[in-house]
Z-matrix of the N, CA and C atoms (Angstrom, degrees):
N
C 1 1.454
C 2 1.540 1 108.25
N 3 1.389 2 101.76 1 132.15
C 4 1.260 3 97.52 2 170.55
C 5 1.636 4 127.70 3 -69.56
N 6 1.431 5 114.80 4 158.66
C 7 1.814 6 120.17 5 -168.61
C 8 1.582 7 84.10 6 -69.83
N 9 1.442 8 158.97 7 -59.90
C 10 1.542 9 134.51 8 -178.58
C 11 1.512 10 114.27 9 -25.78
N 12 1.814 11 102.12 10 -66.30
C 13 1.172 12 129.95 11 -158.46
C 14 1.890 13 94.86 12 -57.29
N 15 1.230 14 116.03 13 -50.92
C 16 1.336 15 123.84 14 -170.76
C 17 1.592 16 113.53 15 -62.84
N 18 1.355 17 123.11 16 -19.00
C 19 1.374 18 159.56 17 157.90
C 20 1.446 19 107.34 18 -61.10
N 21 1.012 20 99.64 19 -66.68
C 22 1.710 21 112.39 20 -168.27
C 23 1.716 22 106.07 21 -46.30
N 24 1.288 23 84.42 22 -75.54
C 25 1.418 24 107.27 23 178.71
C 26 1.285 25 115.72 24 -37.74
N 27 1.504 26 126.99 25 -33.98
C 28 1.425 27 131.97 26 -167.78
C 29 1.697 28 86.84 27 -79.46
N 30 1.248 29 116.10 28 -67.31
C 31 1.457 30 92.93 29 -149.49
C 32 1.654 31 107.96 30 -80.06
N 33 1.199 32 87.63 31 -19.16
C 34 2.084 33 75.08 32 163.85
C 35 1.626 34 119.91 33 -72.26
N 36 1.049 35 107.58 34 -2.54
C 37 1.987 36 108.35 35 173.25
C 38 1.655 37 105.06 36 -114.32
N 39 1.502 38 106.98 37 12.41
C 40 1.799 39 96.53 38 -174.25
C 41 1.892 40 96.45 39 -94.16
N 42 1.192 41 93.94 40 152.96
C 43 1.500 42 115.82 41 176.13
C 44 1.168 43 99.13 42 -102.14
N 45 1.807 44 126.79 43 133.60
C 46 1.116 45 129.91 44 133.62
C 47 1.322 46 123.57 45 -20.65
N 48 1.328 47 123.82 46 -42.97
C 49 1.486 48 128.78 47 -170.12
C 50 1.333 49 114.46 48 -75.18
N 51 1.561 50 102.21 49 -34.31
C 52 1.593 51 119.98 50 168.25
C 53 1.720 52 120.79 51 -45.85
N 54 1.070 53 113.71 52 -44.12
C 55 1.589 54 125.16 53 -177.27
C 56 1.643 55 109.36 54 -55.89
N 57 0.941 56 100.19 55 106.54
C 58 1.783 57 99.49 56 169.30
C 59 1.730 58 92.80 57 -34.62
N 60 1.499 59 101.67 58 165.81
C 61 1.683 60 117.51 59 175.56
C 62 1.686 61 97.40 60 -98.44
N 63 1.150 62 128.32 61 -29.09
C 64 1.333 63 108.33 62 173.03
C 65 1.720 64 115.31 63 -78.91
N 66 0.948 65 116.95 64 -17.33
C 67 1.740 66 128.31 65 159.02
C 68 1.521 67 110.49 66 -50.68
N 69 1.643 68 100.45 67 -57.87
C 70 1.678 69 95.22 68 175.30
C 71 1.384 70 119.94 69 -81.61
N 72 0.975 71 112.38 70 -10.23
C 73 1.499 72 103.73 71 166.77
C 74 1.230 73 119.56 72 -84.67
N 75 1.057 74 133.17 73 -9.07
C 76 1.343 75 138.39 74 170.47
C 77 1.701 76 116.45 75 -88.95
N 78 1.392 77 109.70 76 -22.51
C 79 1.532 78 118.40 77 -168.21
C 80 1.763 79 77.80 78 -103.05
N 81 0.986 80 146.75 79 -3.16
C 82 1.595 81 138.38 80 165.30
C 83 1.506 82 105.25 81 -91.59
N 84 0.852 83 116.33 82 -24.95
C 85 2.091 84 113.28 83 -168.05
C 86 1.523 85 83.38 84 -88.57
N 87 1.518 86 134.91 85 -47.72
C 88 1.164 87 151.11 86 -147.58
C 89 1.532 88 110.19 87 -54.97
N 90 2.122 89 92.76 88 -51.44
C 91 1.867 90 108.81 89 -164.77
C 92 1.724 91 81.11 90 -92.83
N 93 0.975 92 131.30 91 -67.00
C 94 1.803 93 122.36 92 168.28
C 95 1.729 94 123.91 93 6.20
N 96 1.601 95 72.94 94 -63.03
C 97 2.174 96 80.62 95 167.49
C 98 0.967 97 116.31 96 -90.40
N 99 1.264 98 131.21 97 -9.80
C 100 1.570 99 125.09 98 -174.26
C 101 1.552 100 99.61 99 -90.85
N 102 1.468 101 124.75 100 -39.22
C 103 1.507 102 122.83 101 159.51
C 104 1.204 103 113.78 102 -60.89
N 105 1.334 104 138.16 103 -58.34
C 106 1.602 105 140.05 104 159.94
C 107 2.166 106 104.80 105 -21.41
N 108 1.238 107 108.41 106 -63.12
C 109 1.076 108 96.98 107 -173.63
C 110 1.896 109 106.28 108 -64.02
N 111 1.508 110 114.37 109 -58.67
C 112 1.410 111 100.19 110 -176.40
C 113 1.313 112 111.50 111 -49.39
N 114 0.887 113 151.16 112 -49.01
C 115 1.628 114 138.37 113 170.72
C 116 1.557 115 120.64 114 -45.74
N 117 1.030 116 94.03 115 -44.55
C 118 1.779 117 110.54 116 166.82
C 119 1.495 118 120.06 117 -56.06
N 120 1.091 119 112.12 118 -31.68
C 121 1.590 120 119.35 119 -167.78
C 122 1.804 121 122.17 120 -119.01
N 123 1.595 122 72.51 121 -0.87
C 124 2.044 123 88.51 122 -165.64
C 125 1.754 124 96.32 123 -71.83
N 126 1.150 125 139.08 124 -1.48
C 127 1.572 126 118.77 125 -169.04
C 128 1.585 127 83.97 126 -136.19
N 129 1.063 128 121.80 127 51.02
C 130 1.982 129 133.00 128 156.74
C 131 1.424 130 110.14 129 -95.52
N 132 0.937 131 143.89 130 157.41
C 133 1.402 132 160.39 131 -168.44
C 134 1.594 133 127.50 132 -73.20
N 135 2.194 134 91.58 133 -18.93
C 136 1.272 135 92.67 134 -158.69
C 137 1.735 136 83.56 135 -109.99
N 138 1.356 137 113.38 136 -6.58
C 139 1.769 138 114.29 137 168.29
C 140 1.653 139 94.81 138 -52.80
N 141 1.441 140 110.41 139 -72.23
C 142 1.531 141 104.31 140 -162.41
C 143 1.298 142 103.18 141 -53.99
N 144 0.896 143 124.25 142 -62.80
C 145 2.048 144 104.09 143 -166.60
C 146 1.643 145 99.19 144 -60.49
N 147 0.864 146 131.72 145 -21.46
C 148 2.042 147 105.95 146 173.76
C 149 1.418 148 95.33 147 -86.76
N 150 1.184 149 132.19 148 -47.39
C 151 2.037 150 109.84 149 166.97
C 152 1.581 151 109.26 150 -43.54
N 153 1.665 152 132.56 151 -48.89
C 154 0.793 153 129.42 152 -155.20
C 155 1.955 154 103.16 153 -68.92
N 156 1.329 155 106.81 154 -48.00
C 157 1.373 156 106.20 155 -165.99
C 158 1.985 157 99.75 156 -83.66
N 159 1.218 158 120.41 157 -36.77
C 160 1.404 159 110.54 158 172.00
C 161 1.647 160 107.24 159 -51.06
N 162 1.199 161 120.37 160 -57.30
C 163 1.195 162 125.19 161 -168.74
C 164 1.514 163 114.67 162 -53.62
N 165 1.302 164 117.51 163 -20.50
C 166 1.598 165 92.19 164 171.17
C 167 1.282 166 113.45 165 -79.29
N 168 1.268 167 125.86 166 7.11
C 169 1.200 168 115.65 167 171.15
C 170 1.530 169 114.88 168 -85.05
N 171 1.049 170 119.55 169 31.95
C 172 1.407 171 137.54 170 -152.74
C 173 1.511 172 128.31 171 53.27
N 174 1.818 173 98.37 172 -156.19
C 175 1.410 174 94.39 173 179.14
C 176 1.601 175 106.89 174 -114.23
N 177 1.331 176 115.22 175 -157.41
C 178 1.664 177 101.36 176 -165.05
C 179 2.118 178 81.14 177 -173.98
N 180 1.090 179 83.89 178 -155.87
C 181 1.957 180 96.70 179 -157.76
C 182 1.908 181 85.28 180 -122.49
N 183 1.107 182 119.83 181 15.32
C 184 1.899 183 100.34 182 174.35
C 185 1.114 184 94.95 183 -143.67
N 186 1.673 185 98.12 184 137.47
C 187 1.335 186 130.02 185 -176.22
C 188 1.369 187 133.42 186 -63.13
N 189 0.799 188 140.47 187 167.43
C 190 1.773 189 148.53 188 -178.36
C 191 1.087 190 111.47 189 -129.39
N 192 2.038 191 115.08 190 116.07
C 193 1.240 192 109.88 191 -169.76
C 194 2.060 193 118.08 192 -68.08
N 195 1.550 194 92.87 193 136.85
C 196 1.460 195 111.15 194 -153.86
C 197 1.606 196 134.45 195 33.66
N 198 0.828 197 92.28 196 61.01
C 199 1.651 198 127.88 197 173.32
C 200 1.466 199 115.70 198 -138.14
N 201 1.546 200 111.79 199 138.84
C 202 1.592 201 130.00 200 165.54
C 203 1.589 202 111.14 201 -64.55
N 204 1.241 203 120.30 202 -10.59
C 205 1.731 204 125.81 203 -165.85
C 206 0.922 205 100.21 204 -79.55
N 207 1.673 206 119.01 205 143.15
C 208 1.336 207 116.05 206 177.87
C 209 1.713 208 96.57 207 -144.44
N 210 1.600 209 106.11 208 106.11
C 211 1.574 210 108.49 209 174.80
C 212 1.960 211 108.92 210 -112.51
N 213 1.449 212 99.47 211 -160.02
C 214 1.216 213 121.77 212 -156.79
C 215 1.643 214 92.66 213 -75.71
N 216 1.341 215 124.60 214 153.49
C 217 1.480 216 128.25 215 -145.22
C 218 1.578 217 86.60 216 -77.74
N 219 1.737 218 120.06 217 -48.52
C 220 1.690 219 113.28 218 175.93
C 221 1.627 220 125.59 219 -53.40
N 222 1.396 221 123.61 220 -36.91
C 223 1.113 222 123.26 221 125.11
C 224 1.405 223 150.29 222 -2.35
N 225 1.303 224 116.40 223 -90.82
C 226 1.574 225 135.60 224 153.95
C 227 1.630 226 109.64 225 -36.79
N 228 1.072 227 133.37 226 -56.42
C 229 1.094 228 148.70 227 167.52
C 230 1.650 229 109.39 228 -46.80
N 231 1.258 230 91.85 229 -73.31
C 232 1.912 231 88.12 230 176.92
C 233 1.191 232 108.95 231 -55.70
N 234 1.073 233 122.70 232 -57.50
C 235 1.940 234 128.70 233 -170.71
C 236 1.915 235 94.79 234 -46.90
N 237 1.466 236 121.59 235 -52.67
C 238 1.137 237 113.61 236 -151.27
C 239 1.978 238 110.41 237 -89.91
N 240 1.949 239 97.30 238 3.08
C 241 1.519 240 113.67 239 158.62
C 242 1.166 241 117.03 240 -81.67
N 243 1.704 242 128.48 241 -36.08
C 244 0.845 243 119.69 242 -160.83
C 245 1.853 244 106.09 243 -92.70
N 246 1.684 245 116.14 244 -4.83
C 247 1.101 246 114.15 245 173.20
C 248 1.965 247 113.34 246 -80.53
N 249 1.045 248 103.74 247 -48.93
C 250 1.661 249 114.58 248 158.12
C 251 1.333 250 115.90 249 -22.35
N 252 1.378 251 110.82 250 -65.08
C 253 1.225 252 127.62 251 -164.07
C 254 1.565 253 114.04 252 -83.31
N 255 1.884 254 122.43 253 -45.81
C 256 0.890 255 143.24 254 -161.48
C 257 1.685 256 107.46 255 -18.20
N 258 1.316 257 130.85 256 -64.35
C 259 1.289 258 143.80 257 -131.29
C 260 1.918 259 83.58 258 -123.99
N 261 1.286 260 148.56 259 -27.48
C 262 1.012 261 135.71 260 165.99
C 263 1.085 262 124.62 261 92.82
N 264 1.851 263 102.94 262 19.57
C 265 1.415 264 127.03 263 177.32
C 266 1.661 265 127.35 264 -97.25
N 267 1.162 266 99.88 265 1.74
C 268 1.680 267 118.03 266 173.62
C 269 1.493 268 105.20 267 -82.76
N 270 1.522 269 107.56 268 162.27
C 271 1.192 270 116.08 269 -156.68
C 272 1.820 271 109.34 270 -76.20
N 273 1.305 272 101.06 271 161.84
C 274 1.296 273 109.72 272 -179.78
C 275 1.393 274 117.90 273 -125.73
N 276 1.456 275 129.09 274 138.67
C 277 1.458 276 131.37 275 166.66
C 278 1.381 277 125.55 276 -98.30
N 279 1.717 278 107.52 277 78.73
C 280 1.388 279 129.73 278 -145.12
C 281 1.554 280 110.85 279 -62.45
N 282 2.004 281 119.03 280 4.29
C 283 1.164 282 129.23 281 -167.61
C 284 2.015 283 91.41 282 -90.01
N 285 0.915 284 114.13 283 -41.64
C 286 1.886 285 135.34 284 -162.75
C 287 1.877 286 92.14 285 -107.16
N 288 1.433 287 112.18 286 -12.25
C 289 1.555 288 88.84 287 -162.40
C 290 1.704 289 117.22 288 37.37
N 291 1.717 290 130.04 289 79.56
C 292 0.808 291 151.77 290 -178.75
C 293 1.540 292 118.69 291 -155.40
N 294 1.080 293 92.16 292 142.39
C 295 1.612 294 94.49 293 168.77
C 296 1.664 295 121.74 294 -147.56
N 297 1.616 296 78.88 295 105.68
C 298 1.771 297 114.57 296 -162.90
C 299 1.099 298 121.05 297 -50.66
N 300 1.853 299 112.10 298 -38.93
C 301 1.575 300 113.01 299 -160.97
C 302 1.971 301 100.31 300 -94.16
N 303 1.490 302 106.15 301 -16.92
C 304 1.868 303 98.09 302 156.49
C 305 1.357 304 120.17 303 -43.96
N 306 1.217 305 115.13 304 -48.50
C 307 1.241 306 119.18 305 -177.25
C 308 1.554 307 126.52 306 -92.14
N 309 0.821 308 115.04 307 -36.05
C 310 1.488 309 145.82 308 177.39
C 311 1.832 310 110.54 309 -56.16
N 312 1.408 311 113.15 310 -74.55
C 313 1.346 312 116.24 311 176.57
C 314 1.665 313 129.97 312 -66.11
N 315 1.534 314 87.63 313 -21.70
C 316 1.622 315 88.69 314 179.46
C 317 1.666 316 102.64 315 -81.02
N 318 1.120 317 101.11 316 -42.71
C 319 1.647 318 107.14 317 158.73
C 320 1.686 319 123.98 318 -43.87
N 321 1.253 320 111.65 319 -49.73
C 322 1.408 321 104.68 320 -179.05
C 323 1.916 322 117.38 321 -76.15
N 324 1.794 323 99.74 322 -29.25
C 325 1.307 324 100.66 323 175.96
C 326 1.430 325 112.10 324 -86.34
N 327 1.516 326 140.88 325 15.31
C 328 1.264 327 147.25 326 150.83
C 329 1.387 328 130.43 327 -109.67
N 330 1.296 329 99.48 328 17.73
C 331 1.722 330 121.02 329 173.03
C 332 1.417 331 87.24 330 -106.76
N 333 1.612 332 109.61 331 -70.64
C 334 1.625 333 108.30 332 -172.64
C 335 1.277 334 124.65 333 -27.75
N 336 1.546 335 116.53 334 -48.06
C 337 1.737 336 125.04 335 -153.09
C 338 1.576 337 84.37 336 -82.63
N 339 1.541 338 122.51 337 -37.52
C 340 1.354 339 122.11 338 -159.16
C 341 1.903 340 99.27 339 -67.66
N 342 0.990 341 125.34 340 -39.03
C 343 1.137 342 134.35 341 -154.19
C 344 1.865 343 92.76 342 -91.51
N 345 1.039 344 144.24 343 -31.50
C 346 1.108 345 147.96 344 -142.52
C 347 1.271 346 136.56 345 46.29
N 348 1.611 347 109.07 346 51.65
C 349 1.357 348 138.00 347 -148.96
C 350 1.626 349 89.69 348 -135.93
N 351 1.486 350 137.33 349 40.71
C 352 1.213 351 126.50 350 174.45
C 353 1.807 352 91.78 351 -82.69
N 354 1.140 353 138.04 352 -59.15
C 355 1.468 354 141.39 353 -167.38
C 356 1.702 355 89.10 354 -62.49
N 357 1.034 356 164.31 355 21.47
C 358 1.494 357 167.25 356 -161.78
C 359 1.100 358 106.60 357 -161.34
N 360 1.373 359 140.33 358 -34.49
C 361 1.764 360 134.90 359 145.04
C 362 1.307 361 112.57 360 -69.05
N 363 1.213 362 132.47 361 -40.50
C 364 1.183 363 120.90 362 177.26
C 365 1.641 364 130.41 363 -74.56
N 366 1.504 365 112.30 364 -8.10
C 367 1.172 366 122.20 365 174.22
C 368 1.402 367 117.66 366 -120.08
N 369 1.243 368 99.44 367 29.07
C 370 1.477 369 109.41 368 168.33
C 371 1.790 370 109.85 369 -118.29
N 372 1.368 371 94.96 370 -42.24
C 373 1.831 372 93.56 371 152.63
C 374 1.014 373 141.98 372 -31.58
């Protein structure tokens, strides 16, 4: 099996229930700040020019954290990484030098809305 496939498989057979509680509490403080920062960073200079240049690629049905814009779900997603990330104050995993939940949450909250699983992301938080 391939290392995706071996991946795959894991989190499509993981249980919520499965997660230690100190795991989820940490992956809750985690998306907390990573929303804390997009709200934090959403009225910077360099938000409007990545709305400005995503957006000609039109608009789409997913949102942009605190923003009226509503583009294409790859879009929404990038726009709502690059607010996370913008300023370089989101968390880091100083073992990989990475920082997971930039990428990660804007991802999970633009799968969610896509899927119509916002009441099913949000109560799994």
């Amino acid at each position: 099996m391939l290392i995706s496939e071996t991946f795959a498989k894991f989190a499509a057979e993981l249980r919520y229930e499965d997660v230690p509680q100190s795991i989820r509490l940490r992956a809750k403080l985690l998306m907390l700040d990573a929303m804390g920062s997009a709200f934090a960073f959403s009225k910077y200079d360099f938000v409007g020019k990545a709305l400005a240049g995503l957006g000609r690629f039109g608009s789409g049905d997913h949102g942009v954290v605190n923003s009226d814009r509503r583009l294409a779900l790859r879009d929404a997603v990038t726009t709502n990484g690059i607010l996370v990330h913008g300023l370089d104050y989101d968390d880091t995993y100083l073992p990989g030098a990475v920082h997971m939940t930039a990428s990660n949450v804007p991802c999970l909250l633009g799968i969610g809305a896509d899927a119509k699983g916002e009441g099913a992301v949000a109560r799994s938080l």
